[in-house]
C-alpha positions as CSV (number, residue, x, y, z in Angstrom):
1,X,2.0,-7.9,-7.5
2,X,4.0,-11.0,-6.9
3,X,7.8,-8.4,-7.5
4,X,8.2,-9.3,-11.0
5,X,8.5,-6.0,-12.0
6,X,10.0,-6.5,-15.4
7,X,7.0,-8.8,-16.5
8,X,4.8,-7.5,-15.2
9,X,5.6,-4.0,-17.5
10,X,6.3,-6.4,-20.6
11,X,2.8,-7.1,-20.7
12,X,1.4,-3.9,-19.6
13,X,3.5,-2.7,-22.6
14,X,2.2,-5.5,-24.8
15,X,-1.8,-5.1,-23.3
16,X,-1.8,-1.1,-24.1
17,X,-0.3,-1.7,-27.9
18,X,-3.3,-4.0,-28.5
19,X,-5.6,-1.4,-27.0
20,X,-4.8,1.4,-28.9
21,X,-5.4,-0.8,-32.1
22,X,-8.7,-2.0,-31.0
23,X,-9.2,2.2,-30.4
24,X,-10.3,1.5,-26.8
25,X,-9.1,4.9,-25.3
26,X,-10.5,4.7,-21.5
27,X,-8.2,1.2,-21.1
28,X,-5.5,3.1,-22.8
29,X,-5.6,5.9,-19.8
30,X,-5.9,3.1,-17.6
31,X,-2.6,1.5,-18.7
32,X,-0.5,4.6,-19.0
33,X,-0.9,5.4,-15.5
34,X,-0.3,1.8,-14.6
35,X,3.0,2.1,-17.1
36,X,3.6,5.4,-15.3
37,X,3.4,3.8,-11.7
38,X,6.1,1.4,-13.3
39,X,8.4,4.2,-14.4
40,X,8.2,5.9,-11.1
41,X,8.1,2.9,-8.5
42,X,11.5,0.8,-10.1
43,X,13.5,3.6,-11.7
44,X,12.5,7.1,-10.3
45,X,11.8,8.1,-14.0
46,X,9.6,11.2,-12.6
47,X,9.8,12.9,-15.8
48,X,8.9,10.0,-17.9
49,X,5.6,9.1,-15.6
50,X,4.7,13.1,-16.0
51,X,4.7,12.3,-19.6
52,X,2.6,9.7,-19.5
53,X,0.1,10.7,-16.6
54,X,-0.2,13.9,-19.2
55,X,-1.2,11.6,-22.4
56,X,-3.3,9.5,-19.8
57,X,-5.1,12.8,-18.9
58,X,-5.7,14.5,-22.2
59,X,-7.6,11.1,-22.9
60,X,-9.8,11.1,-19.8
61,X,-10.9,14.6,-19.9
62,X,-13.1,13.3,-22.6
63,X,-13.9,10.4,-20.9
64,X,-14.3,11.3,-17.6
65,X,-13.4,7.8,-15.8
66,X,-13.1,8.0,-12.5
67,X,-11.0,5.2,-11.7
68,X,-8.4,6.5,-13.9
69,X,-8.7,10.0,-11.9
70,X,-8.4,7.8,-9.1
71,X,-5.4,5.9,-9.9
72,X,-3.9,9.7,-11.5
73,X,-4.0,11.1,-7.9
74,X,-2.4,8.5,-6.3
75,X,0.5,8.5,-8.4
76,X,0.8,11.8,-8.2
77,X,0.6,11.3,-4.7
78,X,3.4,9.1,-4.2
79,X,5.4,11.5,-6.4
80,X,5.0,14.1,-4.3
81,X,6.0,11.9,-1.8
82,X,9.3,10.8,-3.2
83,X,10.1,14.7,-3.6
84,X,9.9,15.3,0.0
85,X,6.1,17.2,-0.4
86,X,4.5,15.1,2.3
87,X,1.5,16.9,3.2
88,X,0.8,17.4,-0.5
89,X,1.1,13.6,-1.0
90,X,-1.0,13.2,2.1
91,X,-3.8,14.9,0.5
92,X,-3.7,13.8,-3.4
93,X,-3.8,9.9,-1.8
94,X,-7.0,11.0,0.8
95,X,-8.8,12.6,-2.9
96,X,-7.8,9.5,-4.4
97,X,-8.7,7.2,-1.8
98,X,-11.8,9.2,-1.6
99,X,-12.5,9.0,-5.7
100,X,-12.1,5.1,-5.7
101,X,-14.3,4.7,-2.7
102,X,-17.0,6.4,-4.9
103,X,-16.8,4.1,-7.5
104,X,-16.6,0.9,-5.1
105,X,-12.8,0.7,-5.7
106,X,-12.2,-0.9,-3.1
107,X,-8.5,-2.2,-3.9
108,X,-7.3,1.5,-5.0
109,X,-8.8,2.8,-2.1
110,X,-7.2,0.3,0.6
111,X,-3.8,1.0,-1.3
112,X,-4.4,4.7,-0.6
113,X,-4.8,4.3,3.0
114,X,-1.5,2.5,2.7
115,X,0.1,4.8,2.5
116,X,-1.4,7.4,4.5
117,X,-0.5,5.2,7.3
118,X,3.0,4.4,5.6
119,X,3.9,8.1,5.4
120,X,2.2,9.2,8.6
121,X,4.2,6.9,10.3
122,X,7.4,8.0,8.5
123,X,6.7,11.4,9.5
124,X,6.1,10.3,13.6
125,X,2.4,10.8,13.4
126,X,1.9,7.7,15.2
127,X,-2.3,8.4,16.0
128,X,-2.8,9.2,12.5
129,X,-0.9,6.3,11.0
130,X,-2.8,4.0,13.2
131,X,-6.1,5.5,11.7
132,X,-5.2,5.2,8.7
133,X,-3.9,1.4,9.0
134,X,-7.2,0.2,10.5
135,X,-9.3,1.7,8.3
136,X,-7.0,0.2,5.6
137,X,-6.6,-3.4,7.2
138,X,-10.7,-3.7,7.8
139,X,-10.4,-3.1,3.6
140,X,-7.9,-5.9,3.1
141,X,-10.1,-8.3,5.3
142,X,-13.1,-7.6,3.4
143,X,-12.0,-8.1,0.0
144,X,-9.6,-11.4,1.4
145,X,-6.0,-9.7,0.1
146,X,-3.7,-11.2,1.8
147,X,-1.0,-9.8,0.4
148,X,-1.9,-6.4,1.7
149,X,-3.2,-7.3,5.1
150,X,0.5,-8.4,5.6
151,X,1.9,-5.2,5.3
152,X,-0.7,-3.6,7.2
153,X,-0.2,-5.9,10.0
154,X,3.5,-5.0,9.8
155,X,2.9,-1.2,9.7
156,X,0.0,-2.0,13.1
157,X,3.4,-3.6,14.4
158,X,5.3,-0.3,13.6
159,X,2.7,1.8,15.6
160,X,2.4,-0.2,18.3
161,X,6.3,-0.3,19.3
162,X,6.3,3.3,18.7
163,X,3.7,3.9,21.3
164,X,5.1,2.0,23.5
165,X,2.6,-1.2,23.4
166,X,5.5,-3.3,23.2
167,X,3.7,-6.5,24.1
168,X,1.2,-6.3,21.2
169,X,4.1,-4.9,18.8
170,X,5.8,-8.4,19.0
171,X,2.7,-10.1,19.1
172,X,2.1,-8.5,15.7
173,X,4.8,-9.0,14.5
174,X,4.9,-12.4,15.1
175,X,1.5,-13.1,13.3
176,X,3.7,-11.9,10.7
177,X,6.4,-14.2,10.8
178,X,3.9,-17.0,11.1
179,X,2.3,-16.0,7.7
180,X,5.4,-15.9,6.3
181,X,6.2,-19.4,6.8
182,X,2.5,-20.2,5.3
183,X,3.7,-19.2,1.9
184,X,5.4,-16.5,-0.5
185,X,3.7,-12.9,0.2
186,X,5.1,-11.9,-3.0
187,X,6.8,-8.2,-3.2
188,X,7.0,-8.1,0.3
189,X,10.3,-10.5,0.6
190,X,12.1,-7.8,-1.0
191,X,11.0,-5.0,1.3
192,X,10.9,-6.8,4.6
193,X,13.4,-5.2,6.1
194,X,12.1,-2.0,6.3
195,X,9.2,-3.0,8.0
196,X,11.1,-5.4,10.6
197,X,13.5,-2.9,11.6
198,X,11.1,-0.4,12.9
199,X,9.7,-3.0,15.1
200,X,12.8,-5.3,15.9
201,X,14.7,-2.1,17.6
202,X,12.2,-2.2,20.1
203,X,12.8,-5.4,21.3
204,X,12.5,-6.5,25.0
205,X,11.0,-8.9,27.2
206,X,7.5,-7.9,26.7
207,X,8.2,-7.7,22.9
208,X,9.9,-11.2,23.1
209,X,6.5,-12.9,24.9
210,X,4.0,-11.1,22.5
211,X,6.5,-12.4,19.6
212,X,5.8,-16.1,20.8
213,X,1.9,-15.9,21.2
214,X,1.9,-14.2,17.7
215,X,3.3,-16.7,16.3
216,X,0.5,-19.1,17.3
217,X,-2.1,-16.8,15.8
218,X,-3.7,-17.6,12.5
219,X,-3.9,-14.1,10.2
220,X,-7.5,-13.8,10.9
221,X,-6.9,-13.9,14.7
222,X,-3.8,-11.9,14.3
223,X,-6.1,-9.4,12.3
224,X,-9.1,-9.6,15.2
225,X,-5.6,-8.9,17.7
226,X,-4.2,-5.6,15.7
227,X,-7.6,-4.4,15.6
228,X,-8.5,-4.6,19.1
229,X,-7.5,-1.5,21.4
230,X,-5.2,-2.2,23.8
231,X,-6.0,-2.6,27.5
């Protein structure tokens, strides 16, 4: 979570040995598919996350957890993504977003809207990636991840500039900006860049003034702000 990507899969690596001592299969799915979203997020190693998702799978079919089934979709998912199948990734993160949600996973299941509003907007569907963002933001609030509700913010920013709302894209964005000087977001100073330059190619006078109130904004006002339809 905070980008260390290489740690953080020593331990996984480290935590799933020590489970399959102890015999405790249904953490054991858990942490291939975590190992797998590993493989696939910081090398591309599709193959190598099939291979695990399979093992994962051949233990939950006896199980039956759902938060691993969960988790499974979503990978798979953002697979499909990565090999240009967008409305198939579309729909595995809405099953798995739908499958945490059952199970009060909340976490999984604001991550899944993530991305519907990631890819949406990748794909132009402005509406639908604004749908998606709220619903996912109003998530964030309520289980206090900030980490998350930055990117969303920055995604709302995205939308907004796309549609024109240029005033409330900088404004946005600026809440933003001002979070980022509150602390480390962790993972997101890496990827940034991606987000700004969506929004920062829009940039004008009405951009430029929303910029500056945004940057007065605490995240919960800038939140209250994202949320609010524009008039």
């Amino acid at each position: 979570m905070t980008g260390d990507y290489d740690r953080g899969d020593e331990l996984t690596r480290q935590s799933l040995e020590l489970f399959r001592s102890l015999g405790e299969e249904a953490v054991v799915a858990e942490l291939l598919v975590r190992r797998a979203i590993h493989l696939h997020y910081t090398s591309g190693d599709i193959a190598g996350a099939h291979a695990l998702i399979d093992e994962s799978q051949a233990i939950n079919r006896r199980l039956g957890s759902r938060s691993t089934e969960a988790m499974t979709l979503g990978l798979l998912g953002e697979i499909a993504w990565t090999e240009g199948r967008s409305d198939v990734a579309l729909e595995l993160a809405a099953r798995s977003g739908e499958a945490a949600a059952e199970i009060g996973f909340t976490w999984w299941q604001m991550h899944q809207l993530y991305h519907g509003s990631e890819w949406s907007l990748s794909l132009g569907r402005t509406g639908e990636a604004e749908a998606y963002g709220r619903d996912a933001l109003r998530l964030a609030v309520a289980i206090q991840d900030r980490q998350l509700t930055v990117y969303l913010l920055a995604i709302l920013a995205g939308t907004a500039a796309a549609q024109g709302h240029l005033e409330k894209a900088g404004a946005v964005w600026g809440a933003v900006e001002a979070e980022e000087g509150r602390g480390r977001v962790g993972q997101w100073e890496a990827e940034r860049d991606v987000y700004a330059t969506r929004v920062l190619d829009h940039e004008n006078e009405a951009f430029a003034a929303g910029r500056v109130k945004g940057r007065r904004m605490t995240l919960s006002d800038a939140v209250d702000y994202a949320l609010a339809d524009v008039d």
